[in-house]
N, C-alpha and C positions, 0 to 999 in steps of 0.2 A: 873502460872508456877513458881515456887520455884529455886530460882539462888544458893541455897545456898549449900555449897559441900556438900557431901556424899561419905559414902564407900559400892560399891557393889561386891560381890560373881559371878565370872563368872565359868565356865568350859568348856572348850575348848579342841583339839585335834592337834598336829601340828606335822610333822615330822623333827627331825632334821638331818643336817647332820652330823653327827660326822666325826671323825678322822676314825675310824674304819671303816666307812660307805663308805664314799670317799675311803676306800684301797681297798673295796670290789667292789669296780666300777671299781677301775685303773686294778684291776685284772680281772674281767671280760674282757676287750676291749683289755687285752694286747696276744700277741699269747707266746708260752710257753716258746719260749726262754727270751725273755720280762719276762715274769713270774721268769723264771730261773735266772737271773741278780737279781731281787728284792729280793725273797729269797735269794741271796748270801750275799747284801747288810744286809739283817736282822739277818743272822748268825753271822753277825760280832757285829748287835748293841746288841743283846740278845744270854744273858749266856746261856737263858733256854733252848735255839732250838739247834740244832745239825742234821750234817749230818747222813741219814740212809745209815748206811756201807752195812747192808746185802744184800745180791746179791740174786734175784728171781730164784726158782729153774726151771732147764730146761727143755724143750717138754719130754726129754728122764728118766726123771726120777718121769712122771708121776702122779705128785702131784703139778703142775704149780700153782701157787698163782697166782690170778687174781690182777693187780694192779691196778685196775679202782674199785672205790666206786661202790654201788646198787643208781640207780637213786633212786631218792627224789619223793615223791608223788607231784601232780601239785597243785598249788597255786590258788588263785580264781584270776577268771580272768578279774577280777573287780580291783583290788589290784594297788597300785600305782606302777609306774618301779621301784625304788628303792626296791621296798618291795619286788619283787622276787632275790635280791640278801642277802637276813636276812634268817638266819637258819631259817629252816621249824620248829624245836621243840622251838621256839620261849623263851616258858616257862621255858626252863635249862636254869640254869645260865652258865655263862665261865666256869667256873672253874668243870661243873660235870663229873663225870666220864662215857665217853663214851664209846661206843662198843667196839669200834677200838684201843686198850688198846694191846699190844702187847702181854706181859702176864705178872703177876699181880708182877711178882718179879720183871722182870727189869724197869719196871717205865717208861717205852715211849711209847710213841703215835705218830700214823703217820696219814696224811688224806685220805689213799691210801689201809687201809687195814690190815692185817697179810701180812709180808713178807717184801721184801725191795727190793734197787739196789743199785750199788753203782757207780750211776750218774756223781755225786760230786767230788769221789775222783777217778776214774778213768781217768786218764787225759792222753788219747791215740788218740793223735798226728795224721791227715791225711794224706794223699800221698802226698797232693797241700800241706803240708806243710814245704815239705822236697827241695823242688826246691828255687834255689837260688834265694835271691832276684836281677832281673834284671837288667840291667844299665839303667838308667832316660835318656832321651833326650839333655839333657843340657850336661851331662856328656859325651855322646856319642857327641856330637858337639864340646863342649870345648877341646876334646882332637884332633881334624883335625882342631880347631883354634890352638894351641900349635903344631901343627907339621906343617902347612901351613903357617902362618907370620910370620918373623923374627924382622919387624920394629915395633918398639913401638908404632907409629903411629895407622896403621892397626890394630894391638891387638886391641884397644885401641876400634876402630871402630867396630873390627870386637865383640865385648864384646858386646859393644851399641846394635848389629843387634842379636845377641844370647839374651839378654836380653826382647828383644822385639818379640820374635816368640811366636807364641801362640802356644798349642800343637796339632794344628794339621799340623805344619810344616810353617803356612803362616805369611807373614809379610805385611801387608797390608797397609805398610805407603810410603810415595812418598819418595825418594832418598833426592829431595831438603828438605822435613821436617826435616828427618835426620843430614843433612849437616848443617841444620840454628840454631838446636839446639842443635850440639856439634862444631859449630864455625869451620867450614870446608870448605873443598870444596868439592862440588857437585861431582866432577868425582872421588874425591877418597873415596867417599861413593859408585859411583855404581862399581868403580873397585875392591873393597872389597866382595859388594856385590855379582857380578858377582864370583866370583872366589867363593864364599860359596857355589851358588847356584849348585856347582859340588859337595857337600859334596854327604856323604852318609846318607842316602838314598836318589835319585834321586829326585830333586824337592823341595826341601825347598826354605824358604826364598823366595819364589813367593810372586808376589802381589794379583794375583787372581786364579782363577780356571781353564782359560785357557795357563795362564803362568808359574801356574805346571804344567799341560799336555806338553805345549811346551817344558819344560825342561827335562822332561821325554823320550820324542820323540827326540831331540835331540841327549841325550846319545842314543839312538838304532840307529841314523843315519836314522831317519824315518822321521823327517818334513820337509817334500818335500810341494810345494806351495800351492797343493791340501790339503794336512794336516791340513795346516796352515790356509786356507780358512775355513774349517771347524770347527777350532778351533775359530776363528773368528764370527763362527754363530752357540755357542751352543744354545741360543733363540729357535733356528730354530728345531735344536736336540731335545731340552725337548719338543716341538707341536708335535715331532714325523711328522715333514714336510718331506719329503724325498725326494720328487718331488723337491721343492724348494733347497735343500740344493746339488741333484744332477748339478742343474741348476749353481747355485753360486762357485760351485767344476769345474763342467766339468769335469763329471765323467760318467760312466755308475750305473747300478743297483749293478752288481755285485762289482764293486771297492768302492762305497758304503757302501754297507753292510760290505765287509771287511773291512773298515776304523771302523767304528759303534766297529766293533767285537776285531779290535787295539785296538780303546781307553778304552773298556770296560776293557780290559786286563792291564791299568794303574791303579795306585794308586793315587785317588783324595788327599787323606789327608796322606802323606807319614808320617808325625810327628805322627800318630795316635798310630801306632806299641806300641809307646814307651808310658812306665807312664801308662800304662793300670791297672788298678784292677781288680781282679778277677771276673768272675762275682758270683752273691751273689748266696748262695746252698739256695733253698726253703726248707726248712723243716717241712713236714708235720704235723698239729698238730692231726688228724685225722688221722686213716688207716680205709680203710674200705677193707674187701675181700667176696668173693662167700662161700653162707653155703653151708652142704650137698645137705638139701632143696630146693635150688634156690635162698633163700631169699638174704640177706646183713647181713654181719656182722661187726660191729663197732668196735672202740674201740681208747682210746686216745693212742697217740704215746709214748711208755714207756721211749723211750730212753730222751726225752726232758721232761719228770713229773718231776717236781722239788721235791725230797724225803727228806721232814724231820721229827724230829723227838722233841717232847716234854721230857724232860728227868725229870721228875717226883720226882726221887729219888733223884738228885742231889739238885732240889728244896727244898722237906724236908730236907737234910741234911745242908742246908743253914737257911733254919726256926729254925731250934734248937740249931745253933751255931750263932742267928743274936742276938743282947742284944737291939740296939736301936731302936727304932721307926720309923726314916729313913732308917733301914736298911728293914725290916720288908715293908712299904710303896715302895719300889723298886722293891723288890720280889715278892709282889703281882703285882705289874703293869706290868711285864715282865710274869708272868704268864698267867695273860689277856691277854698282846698283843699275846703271842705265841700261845695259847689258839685259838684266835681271828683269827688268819692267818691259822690255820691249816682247822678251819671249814669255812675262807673264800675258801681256794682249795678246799674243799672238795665237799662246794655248786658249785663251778667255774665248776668243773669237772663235776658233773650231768648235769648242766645246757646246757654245750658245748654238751655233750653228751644227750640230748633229741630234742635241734634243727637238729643236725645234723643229727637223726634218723630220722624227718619229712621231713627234704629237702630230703633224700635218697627215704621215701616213696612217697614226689610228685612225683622226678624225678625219678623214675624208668625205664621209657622209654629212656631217654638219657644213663641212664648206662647198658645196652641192646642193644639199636639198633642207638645211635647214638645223633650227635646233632642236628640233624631234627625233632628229636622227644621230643626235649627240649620245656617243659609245660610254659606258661606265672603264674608269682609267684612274688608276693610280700610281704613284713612284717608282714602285716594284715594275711596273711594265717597262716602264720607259730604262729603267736604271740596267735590267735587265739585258732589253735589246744592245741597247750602246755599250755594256760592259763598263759600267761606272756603279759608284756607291749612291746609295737612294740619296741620303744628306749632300752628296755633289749634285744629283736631278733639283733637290729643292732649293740650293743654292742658284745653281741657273734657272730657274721658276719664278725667283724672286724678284718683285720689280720690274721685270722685264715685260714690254709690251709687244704684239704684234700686229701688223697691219695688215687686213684682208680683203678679200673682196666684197663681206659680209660684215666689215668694220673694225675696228680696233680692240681686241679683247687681251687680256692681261694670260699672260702663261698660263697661269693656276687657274685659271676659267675653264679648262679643258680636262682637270683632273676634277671626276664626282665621285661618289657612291654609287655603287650598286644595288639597284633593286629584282630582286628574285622573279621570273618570269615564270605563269602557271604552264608554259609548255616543255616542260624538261630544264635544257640548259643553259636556256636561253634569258641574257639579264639584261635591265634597262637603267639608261644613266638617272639620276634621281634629278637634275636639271631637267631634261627632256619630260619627265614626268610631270614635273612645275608646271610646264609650259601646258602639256593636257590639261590640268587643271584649272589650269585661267583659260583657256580658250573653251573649255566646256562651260562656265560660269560665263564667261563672256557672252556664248550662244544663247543660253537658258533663257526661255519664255516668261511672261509675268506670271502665266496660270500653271506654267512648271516649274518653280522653281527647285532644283538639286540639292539633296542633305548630302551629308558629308557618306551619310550610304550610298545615297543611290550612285558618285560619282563611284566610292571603290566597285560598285558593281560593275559599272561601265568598265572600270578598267583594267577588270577582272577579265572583263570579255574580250578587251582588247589584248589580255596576254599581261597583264603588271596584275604580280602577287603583292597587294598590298593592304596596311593596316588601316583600320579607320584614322586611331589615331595620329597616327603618320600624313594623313589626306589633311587631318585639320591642324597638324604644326604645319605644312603649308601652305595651308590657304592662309592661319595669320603671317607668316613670311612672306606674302608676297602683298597682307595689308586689306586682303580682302573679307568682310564680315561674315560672319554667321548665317545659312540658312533664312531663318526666322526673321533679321533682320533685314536682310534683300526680300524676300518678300514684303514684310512691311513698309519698306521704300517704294515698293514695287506696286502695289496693293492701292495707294494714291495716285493719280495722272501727275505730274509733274507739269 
């Protein structure tokens, strides 16, 4: 065997990841407003790109521009993940001139098509944005500390005790902690204290949960000894003991229940009110509605497409007035990336739009007659049909919402488990299953009430091979108690 060096000829194959590669992924997985921030981001780094001003013409004038690309032919489905987000005509270079050429004088290009909107620069304001912003909790406290102490002292304390509430009104620390580490005395911590705990709203500054309710009870002139008892045994409350807790009151059924029906009518977390955020608008990235036909009709959600535009001419007219080399080296590279990002949306767009055409055709029975008839479906199906890589399916899954006739649900709502069907081959989505279980519990009688047997029986008969235990990690998944406990609730009038 010969030690001695040598130089050999290989030839290999490897994929890299580029720069461009990596934005066609981050685009893939992001949902459109995601998408819309990036694009905003790139209009500022690149001269080349530009927002599309034109506005789509409307139903009523009969010549609607379609703003959705024509799906892409499928990919082999052999093909690495990566490789189903690389243009399909592989062979153009960046820089060729494409279809989607707006028309040949004005020199842009969009990924969307003939036609435009004006996404970007319409900047029209919602309803939730015209409402004042609120007063903050602190704010709203600070000012009944400023009109409540006059001694500098007190302020001083009562600051300590505003400082320290969390937002949901409570303060959960012992008086003496307070008092040892602002060098006090104990009584004029809780006599501060006490005086706050009349602020408004009812109940703050508690230490726990039954000493906001007692504060609350209270102001109504309602914590009478039986109250107070109660409050004393919420343990008791959450077992939904009622037998017991009548016992410990010395009360009847019905004084009971009325109490139960009081506190329900309190405010656990009075600090909550305040400091709230709005909560966040889903915005679909998906619409789907009813054809003539019956069938489904898709389509991406126009208002969130991020619309831009390659400006072409501006590019030449920058080539013939650039003298240096570095100038010339810039303006190609901005050509590329802009180039680069327009047929990355434009792949992103087909893509989003041939999965979401397959989940629509598994589940077609859910968007018809419900969520009982939601199919078991996973990656592999869908990645499958479309000749894509499963990590490309969950990429597009991600974030992504759709708009239905049946409501707003998130991609990955459509993907469950399977549950094994006692007639052959037949299997059920493990959602769909959920759903039998709370409407069966839901139905359930006071003098019937269902163990977690008797439901697998029922649904045994219904055709679902399933486990006990499996019945009962659902029912606590969806929040709902025990048997024994629903009885026991049950077992009282309310």
């Amino acid at each position: 065997m010969s030690m001695a060096p040598r130089l050999d000829l290989r030839q290999s194959q490897s994929l890299v990841m580029t720069p461009q590669l990596r934005q066609a992924i981050k685009l893939l997985q992001s949902s459109n407003l995601e998408v819309a921030a990036f694009v905003e981001e790139e209009l500022e780094r690149n001269p080349l790109l530009e927002r599309d001003e034109r506005i789509l013409a409307g139903p009523d004038d009969g010549h609607r521009v379609d703003p959705l690309p024509a799906v892409a032919a499928a990919t082999d489905s052999h093909s690495a993940a990566v490789s189903d987000l690389l243009p399909q005509d592989g062979a153009a270079p960046l820089d060729a001139d494409w279809s989607n050429v707006y028309d040949a004088g004005s020199g842009y290009e969009s990924p969307y098509g003939r036609g435009g909107r004006a996404d970007f620069a319409d900047d029209l304001s919602g309803v939730e944005d015209l409402a004042a912003s609120g007063q903050t909790l602190r704010e709203h406290l600070g000012e009944q500390v400023r009109l409540t102490f006059q001694d500098a002292r007190d302020r001083l304390i009562a600051a300590q005790l505003l400082a320290m509430v969390d937002a949901a009104g409570r303060l959960p620390v012992e008086d003496a902690a307070i008092a040892e580490a602002m060098g006090c005395a104990v009584e004029k911590v809780r006599a501060v204290r006490a005086r706050m705990q009349r602020f408004d709203p009812p109940g703050m500054f508690a230490r726990n949960l039954a000493e906001c309710l007692a504060i609350q009870l209270a102001e109504q002139n309602r914590l009478d000894p039986a109250m107070q008892a109660l409050l004393d045994n919420l343990d008791m409350l959450a077992r939904r003991d009622r037998a017991g807790l009548m016992a410990v009151c010395g009360v009847d059924a019905e004084d009971m229940a009325e109490m139960i029906a009081e506190l329900k009518r309190l405010d656990p977390k009075p600090g909550a009110s305040f400091d709230q955020l709005p909560a966040p608008v889903v915005v679909p990235d998906v619409l789907m509605r009813r054809a003539e036909d019956g069938g489904w009709l898709l389509e991406l959600n126009p208002e969130t497409l991020p619309r831009v535009l390659v400006n072409r001419g501006f590019y030449a007219r920058c080539q013939v007035g650039s003298r240096s080399r570095d100038d010339k080296v810039f303006l190609a590279e901005k050509l590329q990336s802009a180039n680069w990002l327009l047929k990355s949306l434009e792949q992103r767009a087909n893509t989003i739009i041939r999965v979401a055409q397959e989940i629509v055709r598994r589940q077609d029975g859910f968007f018809r007659h419900g969520v009982e008839y939601l199919r078991p479906l996973i990656l592999r199906d869908i990645a499958e049909e479309v000749q894509m890589h499963e990590s490309t399916v969950s990429r597009v899954t991600a974030n992504k919402y759709i708009a239905t006739p049946r409501g707003t649900f998130e991609l990955k709502y459509f993907f469950t488990t399977a549950i094994a069907g006692t007639r052959g081959g037949e299997q059920h989505s493990a959602e769909a299953v959920r759903w039998r279980i709370r409407g069966m519990i839901a139905a359930e009688e006071a003098e019937s009430v269902l163990s977690d047997d008797a439901i697998v029986e029922r649904l045994r008969q219904e055709g679902v091979d399933i486990a006990r235990r499996t019945v009962a990690k659902y029912r606590e998944a969806l929040r709902i108690p025990s048997s024994v406990q629903r009885k026991r609730e049950k077992a009282v009038p309310a």
